[in-house]
C-alpha positions as CSV (number, residue, x, y, z in Angstrom):
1,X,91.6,98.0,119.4
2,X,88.0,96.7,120.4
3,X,86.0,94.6,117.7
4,X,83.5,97.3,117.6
5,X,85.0,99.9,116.3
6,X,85.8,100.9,112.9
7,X,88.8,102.2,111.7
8,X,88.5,104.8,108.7
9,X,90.3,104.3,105.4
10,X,93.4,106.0,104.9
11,X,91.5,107.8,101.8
12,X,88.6,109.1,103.8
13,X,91.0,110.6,105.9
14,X,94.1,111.8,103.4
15,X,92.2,111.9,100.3
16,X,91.0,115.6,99.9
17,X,94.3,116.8,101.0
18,X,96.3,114.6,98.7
19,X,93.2,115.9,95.9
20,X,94.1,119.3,97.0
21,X,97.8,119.4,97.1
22,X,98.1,117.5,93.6
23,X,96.1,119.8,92.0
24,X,98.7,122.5,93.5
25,X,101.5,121.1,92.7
26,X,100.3,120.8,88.4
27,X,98.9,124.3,89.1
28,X,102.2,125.7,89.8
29,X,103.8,123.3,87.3
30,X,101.9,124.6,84.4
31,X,102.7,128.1,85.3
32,X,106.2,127.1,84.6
33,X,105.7,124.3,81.4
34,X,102.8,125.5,79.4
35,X,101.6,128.5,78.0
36,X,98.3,130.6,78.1
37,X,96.2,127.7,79.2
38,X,98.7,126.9,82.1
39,X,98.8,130.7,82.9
40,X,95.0,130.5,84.4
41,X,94.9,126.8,85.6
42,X,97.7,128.3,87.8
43,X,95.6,130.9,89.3
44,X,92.3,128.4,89.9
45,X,94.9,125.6,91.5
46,X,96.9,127.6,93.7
47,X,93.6,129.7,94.4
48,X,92.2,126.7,95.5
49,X,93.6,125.9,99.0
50,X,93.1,129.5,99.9
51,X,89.6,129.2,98.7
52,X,89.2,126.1,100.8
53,X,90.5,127.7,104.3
54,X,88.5,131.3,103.9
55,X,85.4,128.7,103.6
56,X,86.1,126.5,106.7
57,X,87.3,129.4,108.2
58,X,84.0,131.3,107.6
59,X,81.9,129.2,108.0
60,X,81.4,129.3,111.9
61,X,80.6,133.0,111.4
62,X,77.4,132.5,109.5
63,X,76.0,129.5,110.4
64,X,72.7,129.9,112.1
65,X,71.7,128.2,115.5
């Protein structure tokens, strides 16, 4: 590795994934453990990765040159 170059921290390069797949993880765990409130934090959590990837994935399509 040269002197010049920086290396990026592990959290700029795993931290909205690890974000994201937390927030997953207690989304699908309050479906299962609480009640009404757990009920629709499920659907915004587990909603939220597909959210992400119709975004990125989009976002090609519309961008203007």
């Amino acid at each position: 590795m040269t002197a010049g170059k920086h290396r990026p921290r592990w959290t700029a390069v795993f931290g909205a994934p690890l974000i994201v797949g937390v927030l997953s993880l207690a989304g699908l765990l309050s479906a299962l453990l609480a009640g009404d409130f757990g009920r629709y934090f499920c659907w915004i959590a587990v909603a939220l990765p597909v959210a992400i990837v119709t975004i990125v994935w989009l976002r090609p399509r519309f961008r203007r040159d």
